[in-house]
C-alpha positions in Angstrom: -111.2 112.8 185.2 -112.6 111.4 181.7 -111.0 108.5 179.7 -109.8 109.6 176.2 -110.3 107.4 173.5 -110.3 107.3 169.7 -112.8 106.8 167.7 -111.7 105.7 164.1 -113.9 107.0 161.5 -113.7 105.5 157.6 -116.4 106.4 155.1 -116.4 103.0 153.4 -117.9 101.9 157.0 -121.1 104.3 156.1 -125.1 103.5 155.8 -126.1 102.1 152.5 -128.7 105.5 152.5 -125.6 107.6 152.8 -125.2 109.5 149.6 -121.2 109.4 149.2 -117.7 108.9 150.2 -117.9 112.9 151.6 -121.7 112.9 152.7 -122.1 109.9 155.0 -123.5 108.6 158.2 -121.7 106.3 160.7 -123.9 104.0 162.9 -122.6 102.5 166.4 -124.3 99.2 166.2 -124.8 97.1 169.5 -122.5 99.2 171.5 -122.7 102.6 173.4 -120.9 105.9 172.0 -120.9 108.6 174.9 -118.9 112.1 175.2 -118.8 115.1 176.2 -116.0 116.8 174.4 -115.3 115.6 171.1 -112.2 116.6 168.5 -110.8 115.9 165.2 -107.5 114.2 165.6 -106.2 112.8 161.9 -108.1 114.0 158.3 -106.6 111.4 155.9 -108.0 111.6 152.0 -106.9 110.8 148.7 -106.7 114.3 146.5 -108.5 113.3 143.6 -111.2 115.9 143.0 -111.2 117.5 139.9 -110.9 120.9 139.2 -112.9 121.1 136.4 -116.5 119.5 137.1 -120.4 119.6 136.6 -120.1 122.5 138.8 -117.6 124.7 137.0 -116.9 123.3 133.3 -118.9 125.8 131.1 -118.5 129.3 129.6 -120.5 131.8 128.2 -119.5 133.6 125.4 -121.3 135.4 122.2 -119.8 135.7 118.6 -122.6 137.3 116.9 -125.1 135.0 118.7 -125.2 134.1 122.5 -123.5 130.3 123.3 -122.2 128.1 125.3 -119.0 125.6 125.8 -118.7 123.1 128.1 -115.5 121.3 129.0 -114.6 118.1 129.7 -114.5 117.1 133.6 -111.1 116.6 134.9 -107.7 117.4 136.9 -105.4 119.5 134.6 -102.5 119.9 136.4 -101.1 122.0 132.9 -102.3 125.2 131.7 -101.8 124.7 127.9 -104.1 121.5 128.8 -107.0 123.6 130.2 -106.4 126.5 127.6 -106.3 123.9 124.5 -109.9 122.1 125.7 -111.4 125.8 126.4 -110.7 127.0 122.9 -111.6 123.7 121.4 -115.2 123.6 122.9 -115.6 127.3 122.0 -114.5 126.8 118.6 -117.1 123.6 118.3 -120.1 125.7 119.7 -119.3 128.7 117.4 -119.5 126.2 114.2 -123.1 124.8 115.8 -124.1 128.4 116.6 -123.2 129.2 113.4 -120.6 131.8 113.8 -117.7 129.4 112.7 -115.2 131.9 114.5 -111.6 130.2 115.7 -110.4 130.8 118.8 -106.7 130.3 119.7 -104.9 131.2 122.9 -101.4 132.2 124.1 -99.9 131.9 128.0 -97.3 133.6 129.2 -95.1 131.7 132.0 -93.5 134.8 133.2 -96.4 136.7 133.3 -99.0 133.8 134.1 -101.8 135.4 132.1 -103.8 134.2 129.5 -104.9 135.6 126.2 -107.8 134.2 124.5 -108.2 135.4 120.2 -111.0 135.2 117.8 -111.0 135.8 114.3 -113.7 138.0 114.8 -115.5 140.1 117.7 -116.4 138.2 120.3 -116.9 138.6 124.4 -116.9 136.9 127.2 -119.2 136.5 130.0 -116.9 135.5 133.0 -119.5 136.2 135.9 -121.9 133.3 134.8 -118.8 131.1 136.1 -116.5 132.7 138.6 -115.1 129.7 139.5 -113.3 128.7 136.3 -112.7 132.5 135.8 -110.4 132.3 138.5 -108.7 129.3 137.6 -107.8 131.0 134.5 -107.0 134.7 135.8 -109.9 136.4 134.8 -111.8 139.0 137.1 -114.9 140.8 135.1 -116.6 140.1 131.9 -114.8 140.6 128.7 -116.0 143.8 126.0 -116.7 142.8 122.6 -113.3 142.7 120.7 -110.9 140.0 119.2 -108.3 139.5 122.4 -109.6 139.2 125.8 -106.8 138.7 128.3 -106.9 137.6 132.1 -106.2 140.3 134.4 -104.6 137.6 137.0 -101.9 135.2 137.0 -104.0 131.7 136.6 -104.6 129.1 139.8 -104.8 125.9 138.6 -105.9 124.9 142.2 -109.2 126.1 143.0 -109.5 124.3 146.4 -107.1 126.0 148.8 -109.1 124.2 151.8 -111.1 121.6 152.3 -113.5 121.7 155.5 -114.5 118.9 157.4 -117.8 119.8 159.0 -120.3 117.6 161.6 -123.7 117.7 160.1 -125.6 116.2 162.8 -125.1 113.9 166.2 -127.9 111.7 166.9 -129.0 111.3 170.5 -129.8 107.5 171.3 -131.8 108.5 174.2 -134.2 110.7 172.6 -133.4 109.7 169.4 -133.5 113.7 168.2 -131.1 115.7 166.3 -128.5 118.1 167.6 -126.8 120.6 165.8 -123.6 120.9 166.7 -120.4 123.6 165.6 -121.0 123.3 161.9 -117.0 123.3 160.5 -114.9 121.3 162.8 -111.6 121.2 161.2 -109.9 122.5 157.7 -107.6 120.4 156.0 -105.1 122.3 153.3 -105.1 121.3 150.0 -102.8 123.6 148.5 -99.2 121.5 149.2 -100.7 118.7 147.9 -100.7 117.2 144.1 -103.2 115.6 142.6 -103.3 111.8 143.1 -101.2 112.2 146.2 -102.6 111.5 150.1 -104.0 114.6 151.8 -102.9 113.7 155.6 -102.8 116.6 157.9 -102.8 115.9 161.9 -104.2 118.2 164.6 -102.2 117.8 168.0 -103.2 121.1 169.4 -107.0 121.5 168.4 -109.5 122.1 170.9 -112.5 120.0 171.9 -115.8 121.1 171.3 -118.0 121.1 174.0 -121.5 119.6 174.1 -121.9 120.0 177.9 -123.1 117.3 179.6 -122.5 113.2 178.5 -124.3 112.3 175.7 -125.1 109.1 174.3 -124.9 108.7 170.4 -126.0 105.6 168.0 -124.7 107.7 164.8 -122.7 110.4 163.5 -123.0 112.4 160.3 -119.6 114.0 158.4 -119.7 116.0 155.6 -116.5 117.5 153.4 -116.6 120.8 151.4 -114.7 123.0 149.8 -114.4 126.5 150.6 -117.2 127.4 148.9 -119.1 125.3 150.7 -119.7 122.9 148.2 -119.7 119.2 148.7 -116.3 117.4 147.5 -116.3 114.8 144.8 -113.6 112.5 145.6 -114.5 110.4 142.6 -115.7 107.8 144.7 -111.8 107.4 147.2 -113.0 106.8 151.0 -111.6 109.5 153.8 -110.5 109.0 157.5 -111.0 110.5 160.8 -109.8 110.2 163.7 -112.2 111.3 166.6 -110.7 111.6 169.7 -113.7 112.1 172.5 -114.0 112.1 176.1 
């Protein structure tokens, strides 16, 4: 019979080497961590990601000449708030391009689609970003012409899960690295506002099984999206509880 016990795991306990709040290594200092079986019990974070970063915030277009507009990084909870800073940083890149085109836009709340107008021909390129097309509804690059309008209702919440994933366990007593399942819990995202606290508790998941008892000085967490790209949780800590055996 094995002892269960908890292991409480808070990122603003990681190495100074660790790069963030979401990419971080745990060390057990001065006292032995061994198990066998290992599971996530309690995911506790702080939804603050953005939707719109350094990852997703800018969109091709051409207007006579090829260009560029980048947004500016943040949570817009409001589609007239996304849709007003799109057109705004296409209309400034058109004036340094040279173009000098406007560009206005119109949403539909029944609908949920989004129109985006020029005063003169213009198109969109939509698969150089297919994040923030999605966000705002649209599926394929747009053809030269004066209206371009999404072809989906828009999804101001690009992160329907977040995964929790175990990027290493470090043996003490051969001091080597092994991999272990890479994803070991999903968290959802989608019932939860920005600003609010993401807590989501797993009674019923099972343990992962490393065989026999290891021993282990450190552990390694990582949190993406499902995409697979690292989280920014503007710099808000996250929980786990570990439950091993």
């Amino acid at each position: 019979m094995h002892d269960t016990r908890m292991v409480l795991i808070n990122s603003s306990d990681r190495t100074s080497v660790s790069p963030s709040s979401t990419d971080f290594t745990i060390e057990f200092f001065h006292r032995e961590l061994r198990f066998s079986r290992f599971r996530v019990r309690k995911v506790v974070l702080p939804k603050t990601l953005y939707n719109i970063n350094a990852t997703n915030n800018v969109v091709s277009f051409n207007d006579g000449v090829a260009l560029t507009a980048t947004l500016t990084n943040g949570s817009y909870s409001d589609v007239d708030d996304l849709a007003t800073e799109l057109v705004a940083k296409m209309i400034t890149a058109s004036a340094a391009g040279g173009s000098s085109q406007t560009y206005t836009y119109t949403y539909s709340s029944v609908t949920g689609l989004v129109s985006i107008t020029s005063s003169g021909t213009s198109s969109i390129t939509w698969s150089a970003n297919l994040v923030l097309a999605k966000i705002l509804g649209f599926t394929a690059d747009t053809a030269s012409g004066t209206s371009h309008v999404s072809t989906q209702r828009v999804n101001l919440e690009p992160y329907p899960y977040f995964y929790l994933c175990c990027k290493q366990l470090t043996d003490q007593t051969i001091t080597s690295n092994q991999t272990v399942e890479a994803t070991i819990q999903s968290v959802n995202s989608l019932s939860h506002a920005f600003g609010s606290v993401v807590e989501e508790v797993y009674d019923y998941t099972p343990y992962h099984t490393l065989g026999s008892n290891q021993t282990f000085s450190k552990l390694s967490f990582r949190l993406v999206d499902h995409n697979g790209e690292l989280v920014d949780l503007q710099g808000s800590e996250i929980f786990i509880e570990l439950e091993v055996m």
